[in-house]
C-alpha positions in Angstrom: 131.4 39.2 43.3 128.1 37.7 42.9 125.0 40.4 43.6 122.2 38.1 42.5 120.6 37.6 46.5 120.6 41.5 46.6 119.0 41.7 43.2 116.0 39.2 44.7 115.7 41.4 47.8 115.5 44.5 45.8 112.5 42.6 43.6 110.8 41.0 46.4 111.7 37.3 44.8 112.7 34.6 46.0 116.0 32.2 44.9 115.2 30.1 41.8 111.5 30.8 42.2 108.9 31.2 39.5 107.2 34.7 39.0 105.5 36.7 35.9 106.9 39.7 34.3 103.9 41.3 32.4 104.6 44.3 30.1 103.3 47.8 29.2 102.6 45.9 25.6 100.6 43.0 27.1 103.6 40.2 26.8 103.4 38.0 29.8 107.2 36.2 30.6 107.3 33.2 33.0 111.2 33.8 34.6 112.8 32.4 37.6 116.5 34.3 39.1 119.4 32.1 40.1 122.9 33.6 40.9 123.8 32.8 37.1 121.3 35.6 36.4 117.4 35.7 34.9 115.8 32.9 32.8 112.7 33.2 31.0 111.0 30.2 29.7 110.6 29.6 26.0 106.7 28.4 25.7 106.9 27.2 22.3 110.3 25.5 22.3 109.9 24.6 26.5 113.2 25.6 26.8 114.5 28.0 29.8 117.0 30.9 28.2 119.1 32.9 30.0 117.6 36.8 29.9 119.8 39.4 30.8 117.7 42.5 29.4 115.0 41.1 31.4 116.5 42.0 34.5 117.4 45.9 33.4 112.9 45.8 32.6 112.4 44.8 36.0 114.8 47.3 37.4 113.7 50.3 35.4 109.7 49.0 35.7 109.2 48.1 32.4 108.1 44.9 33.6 106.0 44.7 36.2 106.6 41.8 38.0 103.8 39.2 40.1 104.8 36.4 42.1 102.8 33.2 41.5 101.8 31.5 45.0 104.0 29.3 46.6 104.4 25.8 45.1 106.7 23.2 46.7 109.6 21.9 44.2 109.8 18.0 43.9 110.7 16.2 46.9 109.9 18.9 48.9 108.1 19.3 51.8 104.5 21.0 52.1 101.7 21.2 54.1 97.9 20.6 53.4 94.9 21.9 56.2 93.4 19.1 57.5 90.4 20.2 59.4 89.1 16.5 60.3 92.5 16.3 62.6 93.1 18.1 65.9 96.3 19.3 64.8 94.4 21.1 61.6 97.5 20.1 59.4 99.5 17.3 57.4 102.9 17.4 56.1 103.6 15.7 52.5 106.3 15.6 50.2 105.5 16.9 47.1 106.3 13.8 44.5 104.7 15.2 41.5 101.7 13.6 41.5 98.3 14.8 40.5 97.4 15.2 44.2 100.1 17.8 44.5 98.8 19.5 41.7 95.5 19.9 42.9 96.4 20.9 46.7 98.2 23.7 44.3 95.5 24.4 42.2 93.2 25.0 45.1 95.0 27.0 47.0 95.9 24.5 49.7 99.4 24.1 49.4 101.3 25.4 52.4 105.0 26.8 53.2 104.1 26.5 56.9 102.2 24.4 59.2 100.9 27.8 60.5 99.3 28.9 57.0 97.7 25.5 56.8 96.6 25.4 60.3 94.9 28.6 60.2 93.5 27.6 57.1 92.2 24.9 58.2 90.4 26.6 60.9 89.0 29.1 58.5 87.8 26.4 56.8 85.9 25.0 60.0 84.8 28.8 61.0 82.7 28.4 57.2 81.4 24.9 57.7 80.0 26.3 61.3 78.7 29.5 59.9 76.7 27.6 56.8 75.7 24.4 59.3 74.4 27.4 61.7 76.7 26.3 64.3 78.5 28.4 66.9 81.8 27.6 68.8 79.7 27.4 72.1 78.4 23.7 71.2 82.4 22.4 71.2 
């Protein structure tokens, strides 16, 4: 019987999902979990290897592990805050352009239309506060 789901519950990860494992010794492992077990990606051959003594670090806490923000896989769907709209949001498929790389890069790359709708009205609530302009003229 396959245990890999309760294995990404116990760490906090999510299914085939990119995270970090960092060391006590400063090594830094880029590794994803599937329920055919824990690959870490080989940098200088860019080849993804199966790494079962990776797991047994993570257990134990010889790896300490942090999870890189949420990015949408291709042909996925995302959201983006979109201030300028009265529903605050826009749904795209991420197609692996260079427009999806930089709605990741800045942060603005959403699971939900909630986290992009309350981003975009953070984003508003900063524009009003530098413009010096309070909710009471809208």
């Amino acid at each position: 019987m396959n245990k890999m789901t309760e294995v990404l519950e116990l760490l906090g990860l999510e299914f085939n999902r990119e995270f970090l494992a960092h060391s006590d010794i400063g090594e830094t492992f880029r590794c994803r979990i599937n329920d055919k077990g824990i690959w870490c990606y080989h940098s200088t051959s860019e080849f993804w290897y199966k790494a079962n003594n990776m797991l047994y670090g993570l257990i134990t806490g010889e790896y300490k592990i942090e999870k890189k923000p949420w990015k949408a896989e291709l042909n996925e769907e995302y959201y983006t805050p979109f201030p300028a709209s009265p529903v605050r949001y826009q749904l795209i498929i991420n197609n692996g352009s260079k427009q999806d790389d930089i709605w990741y890069q800045d942060g603005l790359m959403c699971k939900t239309k909630e986290q992009a709708i309350e981003t975009a009205e953070a984003m508003i609530n900063v524009a009003r506060a530098m413009q010096g302009v309070g909710n009471e003229n809208f």
